[in-house]
Every structure is written in C-alpha cells, then in structure tokens.
N, C-alpha and C positions, 0 to 999 in steps of 0.2 A: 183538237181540231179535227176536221171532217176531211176526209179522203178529198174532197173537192177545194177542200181549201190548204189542205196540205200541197195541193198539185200546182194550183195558184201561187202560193210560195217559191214552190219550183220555178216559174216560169219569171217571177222578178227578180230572184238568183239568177238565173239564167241571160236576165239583159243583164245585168249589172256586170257578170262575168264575160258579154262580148263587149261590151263597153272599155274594161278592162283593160282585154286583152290586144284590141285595138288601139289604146292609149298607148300599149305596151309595142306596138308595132312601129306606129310611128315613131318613138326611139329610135327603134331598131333602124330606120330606116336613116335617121340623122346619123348613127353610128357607122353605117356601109358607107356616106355618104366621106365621111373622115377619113376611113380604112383606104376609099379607093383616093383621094387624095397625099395618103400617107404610101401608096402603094403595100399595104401590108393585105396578107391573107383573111378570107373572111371567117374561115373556119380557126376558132382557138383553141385548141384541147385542154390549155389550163384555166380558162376562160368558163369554157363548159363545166369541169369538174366544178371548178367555185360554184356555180351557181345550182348546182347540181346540189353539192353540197349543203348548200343553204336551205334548200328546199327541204331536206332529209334536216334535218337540223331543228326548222321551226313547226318540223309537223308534228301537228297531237292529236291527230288522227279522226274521226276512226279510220279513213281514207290508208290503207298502209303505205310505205316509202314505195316500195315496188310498182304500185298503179298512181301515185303522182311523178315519180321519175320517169315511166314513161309515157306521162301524159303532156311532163317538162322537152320532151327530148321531141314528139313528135309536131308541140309548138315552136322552140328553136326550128326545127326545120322546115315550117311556116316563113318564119325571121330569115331564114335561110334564101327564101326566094325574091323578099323586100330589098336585101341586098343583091345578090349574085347568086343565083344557085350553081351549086358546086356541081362541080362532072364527078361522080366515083364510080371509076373500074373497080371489077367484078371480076372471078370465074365464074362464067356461064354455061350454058344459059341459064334465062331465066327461071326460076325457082329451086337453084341450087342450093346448100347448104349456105354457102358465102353470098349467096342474094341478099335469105333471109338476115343472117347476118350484119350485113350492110344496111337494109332498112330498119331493122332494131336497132342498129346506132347511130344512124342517122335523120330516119322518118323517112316519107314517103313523098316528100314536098322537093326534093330534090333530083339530080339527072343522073341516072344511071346508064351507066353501058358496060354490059355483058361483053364477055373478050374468051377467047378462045383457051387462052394457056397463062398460065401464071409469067411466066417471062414479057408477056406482051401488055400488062399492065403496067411491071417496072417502066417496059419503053415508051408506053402513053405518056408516063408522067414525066420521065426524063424530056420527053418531046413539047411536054406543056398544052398537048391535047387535052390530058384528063388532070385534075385538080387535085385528086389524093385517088388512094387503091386500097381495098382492103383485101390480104391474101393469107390463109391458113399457113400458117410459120409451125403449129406442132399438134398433136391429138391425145389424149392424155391413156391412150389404149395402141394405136398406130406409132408415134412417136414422132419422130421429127421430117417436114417436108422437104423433102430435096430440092425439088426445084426454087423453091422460094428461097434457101440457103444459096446455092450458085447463083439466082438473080440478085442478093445481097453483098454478093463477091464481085459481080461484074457491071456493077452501074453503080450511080450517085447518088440513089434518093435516101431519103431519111425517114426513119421512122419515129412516128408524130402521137402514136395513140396505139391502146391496144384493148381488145377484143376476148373477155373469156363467153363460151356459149355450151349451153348443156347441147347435145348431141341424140335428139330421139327417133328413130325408127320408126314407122310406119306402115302398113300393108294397104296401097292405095287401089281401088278399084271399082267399077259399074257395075259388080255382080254381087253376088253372093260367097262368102268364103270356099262353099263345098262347089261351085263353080268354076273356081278358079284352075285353068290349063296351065299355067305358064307365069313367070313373075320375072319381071324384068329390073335390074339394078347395079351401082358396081360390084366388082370382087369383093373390094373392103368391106362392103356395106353385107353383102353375102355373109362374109367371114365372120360380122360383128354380130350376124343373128345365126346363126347355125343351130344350137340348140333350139330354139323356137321353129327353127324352119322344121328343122328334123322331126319334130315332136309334132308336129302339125300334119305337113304334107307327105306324102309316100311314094305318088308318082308322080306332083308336079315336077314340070321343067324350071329350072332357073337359068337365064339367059343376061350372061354379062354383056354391060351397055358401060358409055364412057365418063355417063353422070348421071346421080340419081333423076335429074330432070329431064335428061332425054327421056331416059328408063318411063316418066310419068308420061310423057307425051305420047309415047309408045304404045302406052297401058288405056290411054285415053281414046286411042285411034282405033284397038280391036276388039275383038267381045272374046270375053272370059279369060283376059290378061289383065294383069295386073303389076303393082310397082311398089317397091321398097323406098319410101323417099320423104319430105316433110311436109308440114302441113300445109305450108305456103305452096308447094308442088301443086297440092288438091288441089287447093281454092285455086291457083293460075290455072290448073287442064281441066278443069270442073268433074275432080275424082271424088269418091268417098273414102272416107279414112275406116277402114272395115275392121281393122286391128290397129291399137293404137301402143307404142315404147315396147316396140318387141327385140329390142335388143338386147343380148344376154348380158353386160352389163350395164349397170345404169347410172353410174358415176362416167358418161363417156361426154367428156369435155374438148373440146379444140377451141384454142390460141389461136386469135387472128391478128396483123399488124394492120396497122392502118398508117400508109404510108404516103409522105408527098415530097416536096422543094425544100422543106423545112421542117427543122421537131420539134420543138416544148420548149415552152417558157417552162420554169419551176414552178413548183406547188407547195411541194414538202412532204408530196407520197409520191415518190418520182423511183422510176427506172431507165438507168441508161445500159444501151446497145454496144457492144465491142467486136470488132473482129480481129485479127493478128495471128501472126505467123510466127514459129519457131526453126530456129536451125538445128539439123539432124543431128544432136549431140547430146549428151548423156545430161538428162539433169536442166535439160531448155524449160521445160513446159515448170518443171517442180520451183526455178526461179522467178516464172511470172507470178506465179498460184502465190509464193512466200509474200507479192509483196502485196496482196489480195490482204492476208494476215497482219502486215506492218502498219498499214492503214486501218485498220479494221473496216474493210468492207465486205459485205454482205452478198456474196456471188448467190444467185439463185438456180442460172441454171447455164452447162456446160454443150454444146456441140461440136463434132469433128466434123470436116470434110476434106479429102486429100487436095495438094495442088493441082491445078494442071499445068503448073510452070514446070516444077521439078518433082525429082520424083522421091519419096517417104518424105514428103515433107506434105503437112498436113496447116488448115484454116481453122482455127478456135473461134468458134461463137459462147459468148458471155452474157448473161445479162446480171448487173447488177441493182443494188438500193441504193438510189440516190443520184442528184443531177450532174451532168459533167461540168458544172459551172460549180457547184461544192468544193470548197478548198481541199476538201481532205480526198475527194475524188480525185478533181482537177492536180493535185501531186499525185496521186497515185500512178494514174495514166501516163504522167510523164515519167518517172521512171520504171514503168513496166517497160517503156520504148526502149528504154535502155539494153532490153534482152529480149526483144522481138526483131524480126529482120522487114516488119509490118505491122504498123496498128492503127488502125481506122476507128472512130465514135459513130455508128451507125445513127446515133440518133438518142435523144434522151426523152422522156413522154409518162404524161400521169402513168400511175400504177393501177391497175386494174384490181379493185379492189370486192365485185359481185358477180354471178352470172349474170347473164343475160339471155 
C-alpha cells in the first residue's frame, strides 16, 4: 500500500475507535447512574485492576502492555467525569512529585487539589471535601514518611489502592548549563543527587526550597537559576529539562497510598494495612510476629512509631499478602488482638504489582 493510503487506513481506524469508545462511554454513564442510586463509590480499585488486567492479558501486541495500560487508565478517567469526577488531594503544589503521581493513576480528566501538608489531605477526606488522597507512605532510598504514619494513627480513612513510581531527577532551566548561578530544590532532592552536583558544579549555589515545585516556579521566575524537579514541573513552569535522571541512584522508587472512606473489594493479589500497639513487656512484639508464622502469612513490610499516649510504647505498621476478609487472614487478626493492647485494619487494596 502507498503511504496515502496506508494514512487513509488510519483515519477509518480512527472513526471506528471514537465510535467505540463512545459506545463505551455511554455504559459508563448507565453504570454512575446505578452506583449513585446504590450510593456506592465511583472509584473501584478492584474494579480497575480487573480490567486493567484484561487488557494486559488479550494484548498481542505490537502495541506493548505499558502504552495500552496507560492509554486504559487515562480513558477511565474520561469515564470518570460521565459519572462524577472524583476530588483527589494531593501534596502540592502543583507539579510536585505526588501530582505527577496522582495523574499517572488517575488521568487528567479528573479534580485535583493541591493541599499544603500531608495531614490535611487525611482531614479533607475525613470531612468528605475530597473523595480519595494520594500521599507518599515510604521511598525506597529515604525510607519511611513520618507524617503520613502519625496521619494513619490519628484519623479514620482507609487505604483503598496503592502507588509504586520510579523517582527521576532533573536539572530544570531557561539557560544554558554553564550558565547556570544558583539551583533551587529540596534537602532530599539535594542529598539524592550529590555526586552529580559535585561533579558538575564548583561554585554554583544550591538553595533549599520546600518542594521541588516551588524550587521550579522559582527557577521559572529568574534568569540563570535553575531547579531540580520533574518533568511535569517543566511542562507546568514552561522550564527545559537541560540534564535529564541525575540522581545518584536510579533504582529510587516511592510508595504512594491512595486513600479514601473506604478500601478494596478482593482480587486475589491483595494487600492488607495493620496498625497495633504492644505492652512494654518482654517478648510483646515476638508474640504478635509468631502468629504471622501460625497462619502462614506473608508480612512484607514492618514500621515503628513511638506513642504519644505513653511512653516506650511504641505503633507497628504491617503490611501484609492478602485480603482481610481471607479466612486465614481474618483468624489471624483476631488472634493477634489477643496480645496487642490495639489493632486497627488500615485498609485492604490491590497489590501493586509495576511501576508507574
């Protein structure tokens, strides 16, 4: 076929696929219509994965799963406004890490708001302002966030979904590299590239800011500054991306929760949330952990945080494989209670199984 009719082709693919997709909307739209009658949420995490699923499942390509899953994800969230578009808090501002974030798992079709501090997301949602939150819970180089731990101790939301994302660094700016005076970004972000800075610059300044997005805003507003921040940052403050994964290591991933009112139906690649408390007594923590063992279930990952009720007594965060509605879960949890003085189900929710 000839390049003109090869493109011809394209373009009756191309009705066929808004055609489709339209068919595909109107569903959706008889579906919202059930959902708000049934009063149920419009967002489903096990809902999503199935179909997600499916998609990765019947593809044979050449198309890879990668660029249909997010071309599945940013259609849902098309679907997403024929129903009710969802509110999700954010830490902001805009073009922070957890923007980007946010809109990779959700698309672009929906209502965001940017919030000042990780605490004040939990209380959006608690308050039923904002519809779900998505908030960095750990960093696979940094480690576990604090704050988002004490906001999991001191409110009621659940966690409904979660979040893995590669982590790349950036030198964002309107000049030229050997130009560059001053670079503006946080400490972390500082600390994560150090050898490249080092290796680089000699006299620039580096000036810590309180998010890489200010840092970009910053970098956008003066001549010969620049920002350590992502790509979404560029395209938001209209920066160039002048150096591109300057981070000294490149395996740097952060865990984000995606949290609301409610957590997960089952799938069958499921992780559930714990938290629980121990009495100050020899041998507390090693009787919860045995009955981890008796059950055989699968802890994957362990956090402390002290009380602030009393004092050496300390909050365990757990997360395990598998739903808390699992018989063999569901026993376990109950008698772990039996030798905690506290224990909470944070939430049970697909397993996050790719980056993003």
């Amino acid at each position: 076929m000839s390049l003109e009719e090869l493109r011809n082709r394209i373009d009756e693919i191309d009705a066929q696929l808004v055609g489709l997709l339209n068919e595909r909307a109107r569903v959706v739209m008889e579906i919202g219509k059930l959902k708000t009658q049934a009063d149920r949420p419009i967002y489903a995490p096990d809902r999503e994965k199935q179909v997600l699923d499916k998609v990765v499942k019947i593809n044979q390509g050449p198309l890879p799963d990668r660029t249909l899953v997010a071309i599945w994800r940013e259609m849902m969230s098309g679907s997403f406004v024929l129903e009710k578009p969802p509110r999700i808090a954010y830490l902001g501002p805009a073009g922070s890490f957890s923007h980007a974030a946010a809109m990779v798992k959700f698309g672009k079709s929906v209502e965001f708001e940017p919030l000042a501090d990780i605490r004040s997301i939990f209380d959006e949602i608690c308050k039923g302002h904002c519809d779900l939150g998505i908030v960095p819970v750990e960093n696979s180089i940094g480690g576990g966030v604090i704050e988002t731990l004490d906001a999991l101790i001191d409110t009621d939301v659940k966690i409904c979904a979660e979040v893995l994302m590669s982590i790349h660094h950036n030198l964002l700016a309107n000049c030229t590299l050997e130009e560059v005076e001053k670079i503006y970004s946080k400490p972390e972000v500082f600390a994560q590239c150090r050898s490249w800075l080092a290796s680089t610059f000699k006299e620039t300044n580096t000036i810590a800011v309180a998010s890489t997005a200010k840092a970009a805003q910053m970098a956008a507003e003066e001549a010969y500054a620049a920002a350590i921040g992502s790509r979404e940052a560029a395209e938001l403050y209209d920066l160039q991306v002048i150096c591109e994964n300057i981070e000294d290591i490149t395996n740097n991933v952060t865990r984000f929760l995606v949290v609301s009112r409610e957590d997960s139906r089952p799938t069958g690649e499921d992780k559930t949330s714990i938290l629980f408390s121990t009495a100050h007594k020899a041998g507390a923590l090693v009787d919860v952990l045995e009955v981890f063992r008796k059950y055989s279930i699968n802890m994957t990952s362990i956090e402390s945080r002290p009380s602030k009720k009393r004092e050496w007594e300390y909050y365990f965060f757990v997360d395990l494989l598998g739903h808390r509605t699992q018989e063999r879960v569901k026993a376990g949890l109950e008698e772990m209670r039996q030798h905690c003085l506290q224990l909470s189900v944070l939430g049970s929710f697909p397993r996050a199984m790719e980056l993003l």
